[in-house]
C-alpha positions in Angstrom: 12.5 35.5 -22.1 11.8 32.3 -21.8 9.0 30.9 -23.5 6.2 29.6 -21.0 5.4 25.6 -20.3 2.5 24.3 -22.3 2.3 21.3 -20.2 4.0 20.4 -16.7 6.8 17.4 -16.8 4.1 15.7 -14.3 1.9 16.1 -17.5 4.1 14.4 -20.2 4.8 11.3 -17.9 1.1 10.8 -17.6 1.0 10.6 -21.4 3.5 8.6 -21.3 2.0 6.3 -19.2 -1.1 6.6 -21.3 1.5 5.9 -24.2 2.6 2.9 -22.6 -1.1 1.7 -22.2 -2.2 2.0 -25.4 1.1 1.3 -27.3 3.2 -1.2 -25.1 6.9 -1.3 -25.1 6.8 0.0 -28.7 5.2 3.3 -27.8 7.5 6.1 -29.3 7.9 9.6 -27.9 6.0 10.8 -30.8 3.1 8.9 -29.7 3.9 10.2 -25.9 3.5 13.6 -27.5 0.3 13.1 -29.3 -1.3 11.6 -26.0 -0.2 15.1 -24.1 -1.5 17.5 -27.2 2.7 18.5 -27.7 5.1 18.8 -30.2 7.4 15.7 -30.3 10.1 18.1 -29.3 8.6 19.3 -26.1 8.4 16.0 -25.3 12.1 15.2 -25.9 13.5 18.6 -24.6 12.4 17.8 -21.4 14.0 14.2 -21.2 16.3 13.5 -24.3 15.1 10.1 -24.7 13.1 7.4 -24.2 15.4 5.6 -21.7 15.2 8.9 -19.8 11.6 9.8 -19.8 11.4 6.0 -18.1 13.7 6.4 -15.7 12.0 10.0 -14.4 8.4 7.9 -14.7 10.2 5.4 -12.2 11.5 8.2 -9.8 8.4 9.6 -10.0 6.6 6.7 -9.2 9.5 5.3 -6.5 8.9 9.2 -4.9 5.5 9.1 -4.7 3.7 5.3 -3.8 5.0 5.3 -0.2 2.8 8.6 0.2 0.1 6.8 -1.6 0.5 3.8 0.2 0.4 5.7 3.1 -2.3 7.6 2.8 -4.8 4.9 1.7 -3.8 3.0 5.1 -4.5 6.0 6.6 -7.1 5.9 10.0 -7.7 2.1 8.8 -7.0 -1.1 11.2 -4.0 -3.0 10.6 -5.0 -5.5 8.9 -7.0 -3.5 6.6 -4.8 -1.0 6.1 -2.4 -3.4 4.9 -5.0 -4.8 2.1 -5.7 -0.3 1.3 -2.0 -0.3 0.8 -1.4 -2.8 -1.8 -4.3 -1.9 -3.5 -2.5 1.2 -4.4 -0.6 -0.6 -7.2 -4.0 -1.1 -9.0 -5.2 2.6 -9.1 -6.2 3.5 -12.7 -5.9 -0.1 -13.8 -9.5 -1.3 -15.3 -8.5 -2.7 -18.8 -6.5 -6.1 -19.0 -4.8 -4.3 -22.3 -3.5 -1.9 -20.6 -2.1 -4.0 -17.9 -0.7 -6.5 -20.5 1.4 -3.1 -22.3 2.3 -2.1 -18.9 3.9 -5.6 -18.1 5.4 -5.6 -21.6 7.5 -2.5 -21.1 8.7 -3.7 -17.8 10.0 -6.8 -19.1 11.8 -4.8 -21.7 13.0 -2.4 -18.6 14.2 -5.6 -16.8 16.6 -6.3 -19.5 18.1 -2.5 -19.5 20.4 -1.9 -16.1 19.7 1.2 -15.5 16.0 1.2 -15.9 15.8 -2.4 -13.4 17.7 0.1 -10.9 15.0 2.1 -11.3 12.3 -0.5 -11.1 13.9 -2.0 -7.8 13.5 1.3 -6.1 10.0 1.7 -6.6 9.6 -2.3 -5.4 11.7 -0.7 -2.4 9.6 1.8 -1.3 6.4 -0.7 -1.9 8.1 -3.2 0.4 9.3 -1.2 2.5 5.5 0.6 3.2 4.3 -2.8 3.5 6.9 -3.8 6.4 5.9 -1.2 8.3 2.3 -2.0 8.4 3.0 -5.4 8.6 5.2 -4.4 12.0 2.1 -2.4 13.6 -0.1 -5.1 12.5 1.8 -7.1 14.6 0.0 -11.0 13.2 0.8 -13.5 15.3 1.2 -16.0 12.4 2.9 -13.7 9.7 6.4 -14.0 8.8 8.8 -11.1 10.1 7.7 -8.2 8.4 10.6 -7.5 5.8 9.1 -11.3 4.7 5.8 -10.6 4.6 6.1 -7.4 2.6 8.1 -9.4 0.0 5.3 -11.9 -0.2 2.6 -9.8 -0.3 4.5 -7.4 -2.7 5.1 -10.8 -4.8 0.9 -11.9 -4.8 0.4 -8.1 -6.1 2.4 -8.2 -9.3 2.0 -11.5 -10.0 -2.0 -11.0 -9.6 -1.2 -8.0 -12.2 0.2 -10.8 -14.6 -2.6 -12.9 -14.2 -5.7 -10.6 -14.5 -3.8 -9.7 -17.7 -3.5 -12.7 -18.9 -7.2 -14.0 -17.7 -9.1 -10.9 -16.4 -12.1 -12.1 -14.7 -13.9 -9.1 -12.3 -11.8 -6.0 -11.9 -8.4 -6.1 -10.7 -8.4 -4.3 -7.0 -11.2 -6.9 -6.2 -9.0 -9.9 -7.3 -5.9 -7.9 -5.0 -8.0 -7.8 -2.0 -9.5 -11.3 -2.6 -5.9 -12.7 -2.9 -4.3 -10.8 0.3 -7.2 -11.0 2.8 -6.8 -14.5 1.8 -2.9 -14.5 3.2 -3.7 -12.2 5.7 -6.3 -14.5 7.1 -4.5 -17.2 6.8 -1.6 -15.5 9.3 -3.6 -14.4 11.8 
């Protein structure tokens, strides 16, 4: 018989995300386990290695923001479900540290194929959420919507980079600043 989980797979890629945080691109599955309250083995039974406890973070993720996404837009007008949408990248993010690990593991995942695969799903399903609010938002003086998803998807991670860099108010206000800016501007 089979011995029962101490902690759900959901669970260890929280603490790895936590891991990534406080550790950056460095972070060891060691660590990983010590942020979910596991044995280091738990953590690599489930995923083998660190390459693969990434690439089911990015599934994960690439599964799951569309729903978010979604759901935040939810009941909203057009235009401000668009802004609820790509405010969804920011949930959980209040510390510029943690932002600046975050952005140094996915430069490192940039340079490994496998895990930019991963990373250009979950820009998929971001852009892909974004076009279809951008479609039923119908603005008269946006760019088709594919465009205006990418640009929009751009201002997000690039206001990531520089709130990490220079953090000045909290994140999500800076995102919202920055695309009802654009969004104004194509109306």
């Amino acid at each position: 018989m089979a011995r029962p989980r101490k902690i759900s797979d959901e669970g260890l890629l929280a603490a790895a995300g936590r891991a990534i945080g406080r550790y950056g691109p460095g972070f060891t599955l060691a660590q990983v386990a010590n942020e979910a309250g596991v044995a280091v083995g738990t953590v690599a039974g489930r995923f083998g290695s660190k390459q693969n406890l990434l690439l089911a973070m990015m599934a994960v993720a690439a599964g799951s923001v569309g729903q978010r996404m979604r759901a935040a837009a939810s009941g909203l007008d057009p235009v401000a479900a668009i802004v609820a949408a790509a405010l969804v990248i920011t949930d959980g993010l209040d510390d510029p540290a943690t932002v600046s690990n975050h952005l140094g593991q996915l430069g490192v995942d940039l340079a490994d194929p496998a895990l930019r695969g991963g990373f250009a799903e979950l820009r998929a399903s971001v852009r892909s959420v974004l076009a279809e609010l951008f479609a039923a938002a119908e603005l008269a003086g946006a760019p088709p919507p594919a465009q205006a998803a990418r640009v929009v998807a751009a201002l997000a991670q690039g206001a990531l980079m520089d709130w990490a860099l220079e953090p000045r108010d909290g994140i999500a206000e800076v995102l919202k600043a920055d695309v009802e800016a654009v969004l104004t501007a194509w109306r």
